[in-house]
C-alpha positions in Angstrom: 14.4 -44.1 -3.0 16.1 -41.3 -4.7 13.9 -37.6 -4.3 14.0 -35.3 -7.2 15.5 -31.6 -6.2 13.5 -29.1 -8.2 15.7 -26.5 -9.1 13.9 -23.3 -7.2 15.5 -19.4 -7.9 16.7 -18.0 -4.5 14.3 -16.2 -2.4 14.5 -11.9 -2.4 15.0 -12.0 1.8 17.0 -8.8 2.9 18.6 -8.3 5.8 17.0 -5.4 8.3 17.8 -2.5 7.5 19.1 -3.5 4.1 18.0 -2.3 0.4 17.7 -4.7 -2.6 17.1 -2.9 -6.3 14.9 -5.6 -7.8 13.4 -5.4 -11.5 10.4 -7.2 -12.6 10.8 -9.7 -15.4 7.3 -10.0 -15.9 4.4 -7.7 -16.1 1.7 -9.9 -13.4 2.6 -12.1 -10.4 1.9 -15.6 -10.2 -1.0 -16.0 -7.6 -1.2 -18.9 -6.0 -3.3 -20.4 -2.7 -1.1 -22.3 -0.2 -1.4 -23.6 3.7 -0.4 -20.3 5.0 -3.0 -18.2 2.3 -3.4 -16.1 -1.1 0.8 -15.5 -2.4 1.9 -13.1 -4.8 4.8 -14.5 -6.9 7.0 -11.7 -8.7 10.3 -13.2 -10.8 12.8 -10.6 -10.3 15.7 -9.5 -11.1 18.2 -8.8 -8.3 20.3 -5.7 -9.5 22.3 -5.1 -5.9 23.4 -9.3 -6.3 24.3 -9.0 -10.3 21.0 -9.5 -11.7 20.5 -12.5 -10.8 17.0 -14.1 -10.9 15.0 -14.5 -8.1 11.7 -15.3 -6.6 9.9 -12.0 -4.5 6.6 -13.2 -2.7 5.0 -9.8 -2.2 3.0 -9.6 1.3 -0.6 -8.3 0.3 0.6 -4.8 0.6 3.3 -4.7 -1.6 1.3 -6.4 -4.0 -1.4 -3.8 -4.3 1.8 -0.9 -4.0 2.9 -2.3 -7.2 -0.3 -2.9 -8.7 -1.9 0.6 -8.1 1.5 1.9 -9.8 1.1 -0.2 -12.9 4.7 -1.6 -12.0 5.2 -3.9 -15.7 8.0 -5.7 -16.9 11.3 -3.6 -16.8 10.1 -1.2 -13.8 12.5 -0.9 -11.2 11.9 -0.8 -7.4 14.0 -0.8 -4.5 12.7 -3.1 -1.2 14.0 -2.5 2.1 13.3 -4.3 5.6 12.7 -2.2 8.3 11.9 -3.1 12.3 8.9 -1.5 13.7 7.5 -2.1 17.6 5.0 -4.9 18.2 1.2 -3.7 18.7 2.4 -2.9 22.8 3.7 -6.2 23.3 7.8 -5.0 23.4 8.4 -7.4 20.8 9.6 -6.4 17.6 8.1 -6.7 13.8 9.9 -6.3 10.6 8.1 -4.8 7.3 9.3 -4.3 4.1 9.0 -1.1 2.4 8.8 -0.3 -1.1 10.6 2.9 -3.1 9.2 3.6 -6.7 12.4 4.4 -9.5 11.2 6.6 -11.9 12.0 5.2 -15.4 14.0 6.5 -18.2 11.5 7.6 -20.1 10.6 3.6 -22.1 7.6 1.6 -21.4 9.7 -1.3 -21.3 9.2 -2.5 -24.7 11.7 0.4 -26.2 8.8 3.0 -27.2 8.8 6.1 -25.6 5.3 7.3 -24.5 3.7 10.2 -25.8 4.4 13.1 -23.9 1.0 14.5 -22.4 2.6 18.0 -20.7 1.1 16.8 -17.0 3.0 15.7 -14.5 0.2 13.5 -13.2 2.4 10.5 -12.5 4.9 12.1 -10.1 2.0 13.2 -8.5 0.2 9.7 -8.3 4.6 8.1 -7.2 4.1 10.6 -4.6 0.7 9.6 -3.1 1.1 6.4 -2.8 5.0 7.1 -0.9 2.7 9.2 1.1 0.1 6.8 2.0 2.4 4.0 3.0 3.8 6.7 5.1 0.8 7.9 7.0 0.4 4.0 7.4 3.3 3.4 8.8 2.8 6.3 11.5 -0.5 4.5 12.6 0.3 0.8 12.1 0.3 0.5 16.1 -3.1 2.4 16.5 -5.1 1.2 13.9 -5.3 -1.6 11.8 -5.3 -0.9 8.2 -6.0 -3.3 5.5 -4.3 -3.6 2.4 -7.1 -1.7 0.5 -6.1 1.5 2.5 -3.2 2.3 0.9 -5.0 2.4 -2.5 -8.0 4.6 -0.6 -5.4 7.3 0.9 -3.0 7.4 -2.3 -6.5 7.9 -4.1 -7.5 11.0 -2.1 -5.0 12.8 -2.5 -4.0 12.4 -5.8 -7.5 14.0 -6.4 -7.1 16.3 -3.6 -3.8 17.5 -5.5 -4.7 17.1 -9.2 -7.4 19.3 -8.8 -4.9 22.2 -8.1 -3.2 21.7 -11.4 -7.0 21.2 -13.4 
């Protein structure tokens, strides 16, 4: 009894300690439900393995990074798998961590946006890279949920918009 092969696109897996420049080729995820839970599907476009087309399943966290950035079709990130310490255990965790790219300028379908004179989207890029910072200096003390990175980034891009208001 002959199977049929489905042709899948290659997984986005890097190495630890390795950086992959990925680029979204769609503006949502597909969301499915499986065994293991809730799955975030991204296609992507591998630019450090010649743009090839792969498949990114975004852990919760990563999901709602891209999300609360309003990451769209064209936007450009860069993914990297770092080792962090187990929860006192000695063993050894890896976590990916995400780095905004700032685009050129195009909203991915070739318009430029209207220029508005604030600079209130560096400042948002910047909360969130702080968040998942402060995060990742507590992930062995407390356990934060994926909603907290959007609660932190929030605060202080209030906290420092209202210097420039």
């Amino acid at each position: 009894m002959a199977t049929e092969k489905k042709n899948y696109k290659p997984k986005v897996d890097p190495e630890v300690n390795q950086e992959v420049h990925l680029k979204l080729l769609k503006d949502n995820p597909h969301i499915g439900e499986s065994t293991n839970g809730r799955y975030f599907l991204y296609s992507v476009s591998d630019l450090t393995d010649g743009g090839e087309e792969k498949s990114f399943f975004a852990p919760d966290y990563i999901h709602e990074i891209i999300q609360s950035s309003k990451l769209t079709k064209g936007s450009e990130f860069k993914l990297k798998k770092i080792t962090q310490s187990g929860n006192g255990n000695g063993k050894q965790t890896t976590r990916l961590e995400l780095a905004l790219i700032p685009s050129s300028g195009s909203n991915g379908n070739g318009q430029h946006p209207p220029e508005t004179g604030d600079n209130l989207k560096e400042i948002m890029e910047r909360c969130v890279r702080d968040a998942v910072e402060i995060i990742n200096s507590f992930k062995d003390q407390v356990p934060f949920q994926t909603a907290d990175t959007r609660s932190i980034a929030s605060t202080l891009f209030i906290a420092r918009s209202k210097q420039f208001a």
